[in-house]
N, C-alpha and C positions, 0 to 999 in steps of 0.2 A: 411352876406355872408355865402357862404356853407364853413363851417370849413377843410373840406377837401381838399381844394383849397390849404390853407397851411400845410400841412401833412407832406411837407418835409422840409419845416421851421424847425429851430432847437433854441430852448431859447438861451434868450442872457441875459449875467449876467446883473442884476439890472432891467431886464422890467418883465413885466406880462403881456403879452396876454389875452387883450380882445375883445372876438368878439362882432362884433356889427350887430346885422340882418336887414334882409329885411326885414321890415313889415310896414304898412301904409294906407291908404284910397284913391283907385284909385280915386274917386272924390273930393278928398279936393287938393291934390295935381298935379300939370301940368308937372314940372321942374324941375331937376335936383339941381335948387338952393333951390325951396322950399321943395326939400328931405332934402336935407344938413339940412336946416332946422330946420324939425322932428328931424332928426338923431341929431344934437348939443343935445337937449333937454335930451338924452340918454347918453350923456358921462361925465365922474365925472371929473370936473374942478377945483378942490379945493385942487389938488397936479400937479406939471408937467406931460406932457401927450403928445406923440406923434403919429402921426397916419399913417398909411401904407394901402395901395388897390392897389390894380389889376384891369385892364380892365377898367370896369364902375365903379369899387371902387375908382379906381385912382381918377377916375373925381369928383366925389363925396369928397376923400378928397380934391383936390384943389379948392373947393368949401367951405368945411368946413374947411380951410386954412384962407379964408377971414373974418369968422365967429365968430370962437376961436381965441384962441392964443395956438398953440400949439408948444413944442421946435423943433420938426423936424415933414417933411411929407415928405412921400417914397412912388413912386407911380412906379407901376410896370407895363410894357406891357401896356400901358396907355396913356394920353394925357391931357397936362396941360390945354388948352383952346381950344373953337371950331376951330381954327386956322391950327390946330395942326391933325384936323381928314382928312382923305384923302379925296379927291376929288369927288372919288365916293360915298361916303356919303352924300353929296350935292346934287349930280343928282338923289340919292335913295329918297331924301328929296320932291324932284322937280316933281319924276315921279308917285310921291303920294303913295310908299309902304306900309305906315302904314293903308292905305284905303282895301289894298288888306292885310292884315296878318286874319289869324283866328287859332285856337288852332288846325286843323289839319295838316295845313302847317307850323307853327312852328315847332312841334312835330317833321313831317318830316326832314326838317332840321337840327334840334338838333340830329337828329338819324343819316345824313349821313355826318357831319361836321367836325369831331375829327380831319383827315387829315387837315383841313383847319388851325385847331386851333392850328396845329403844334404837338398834343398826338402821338406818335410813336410805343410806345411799348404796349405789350398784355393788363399787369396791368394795367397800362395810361389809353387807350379804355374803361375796364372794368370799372373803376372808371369815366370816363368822362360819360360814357351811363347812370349810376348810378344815378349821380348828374341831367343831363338831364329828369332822369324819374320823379324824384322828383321834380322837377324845378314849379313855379308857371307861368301856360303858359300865366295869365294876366299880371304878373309882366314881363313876357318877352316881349310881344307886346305892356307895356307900357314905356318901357326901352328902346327901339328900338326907339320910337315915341320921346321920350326925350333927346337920344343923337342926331339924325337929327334933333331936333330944338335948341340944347345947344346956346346958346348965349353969354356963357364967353368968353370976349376977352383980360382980364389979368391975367397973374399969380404969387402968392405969390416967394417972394423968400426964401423962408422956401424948398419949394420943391425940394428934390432930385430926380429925374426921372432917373430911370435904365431902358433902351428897348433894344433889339434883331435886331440883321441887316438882321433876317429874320421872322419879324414878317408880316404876310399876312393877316392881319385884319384892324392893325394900322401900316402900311409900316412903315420901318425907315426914308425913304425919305422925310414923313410929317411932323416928329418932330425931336424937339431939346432936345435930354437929356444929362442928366448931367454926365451918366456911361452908357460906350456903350458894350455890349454883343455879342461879334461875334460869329454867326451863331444862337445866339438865336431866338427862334420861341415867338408867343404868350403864350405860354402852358408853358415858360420857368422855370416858379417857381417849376415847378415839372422835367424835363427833362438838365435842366440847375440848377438842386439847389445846388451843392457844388458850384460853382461861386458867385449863386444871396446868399446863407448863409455866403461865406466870404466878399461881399460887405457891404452885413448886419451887421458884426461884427465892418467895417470899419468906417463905419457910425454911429453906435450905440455907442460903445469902447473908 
């Protein structure tokens, strides 16, 4: 993931921050469980090790949740199982959008969505467009396609889920977390991070 996502993460005594990226072979891989996967292959299991995401990171660790064995997973602005995505991502599923995506309408999108994602302020914007320009627009179109077909339908109990009662990607209404964030948005790890940092201590500590 783009390291910048966490920027206002603050270290917590005893962990080390490791990021773990996005990279892969669009044709070996379909599914969010055979990322999980790839990505187990990359993580060092030979000391205890806990893992945290955001968004499609979430998913991805409650994915790599069933894989490993990890002491804790913290999934943020997220969704433990396809269960858990709203409704309208079923009907995106249905009306065939991944048919119609190509690298200009992406693009467009990612350029007029910041409001959507809940980013609010100047900084926020600037750093969201940022990430956006740089973004791999196949990785997006195939990330799109993989969370409308998820197919997990259970989740580890290892997972702490923290979400926002105003998040408009992943309504709160869909899912069931574990720590609930009022007024937080999807973006909230950066606009909500003194909260989502002391949860993190509470968790971690």
């Amino acid at each position: 993931a783009d390291r910048r996502l966490y920027s206002e993460i603050q270290p917590i005594n005893g962990y080390e921050f490791v990021d773990l990226e996005w990279r892969f072979n669009y044709n070996n891989i379909k599914t969010l469980k055979d990322y999980a996967l790839e990505l187990s292959k990359e993580i060092d299991t030979s000391q205890p090790f806990s893992l945290m995401g955001v968004s499609m990171g979430g998913m991805i660790c409650s994915e790599l949740a069933d894989i490993l064995n990890p002491k804790k997973v913290v999934i943020i602005s997220s969704a433990k199982t396809n269960k858990e995505l709203p409704p309208h991502f079923k009907r995106l599923k249905f009306l065939g959008l991944t048919r119609l995506l190509n690298q200009e309408k992406i693009r467009y999108v990612l350029a007029n969505s910041s409001r959507f994602f809940g980013v609010m302020n100047k900084e926020q914007r600037k750093l969201f467009y940022e990430m956006a320009e740089g973004v791999d627009l196949d990785f997006i179109a195939w990330s799109i396609k993989a969370i409308l077909n998820w197919d997990k339908r259970t989740s580890s109990p290892k997972i702490i889920h923290i979400h926002g009662t105003r998040d408009f990607v992943l309504p709160f209404a869909s899912v069931n977390p574990s720590i609930i964030i009022e007024k937080g948005d999807h973006m909230m790890i950066w606009n909500k991070s003194k909260v989502i940092n002391e949860k993190l201590k509470d968790i971690f500590c």
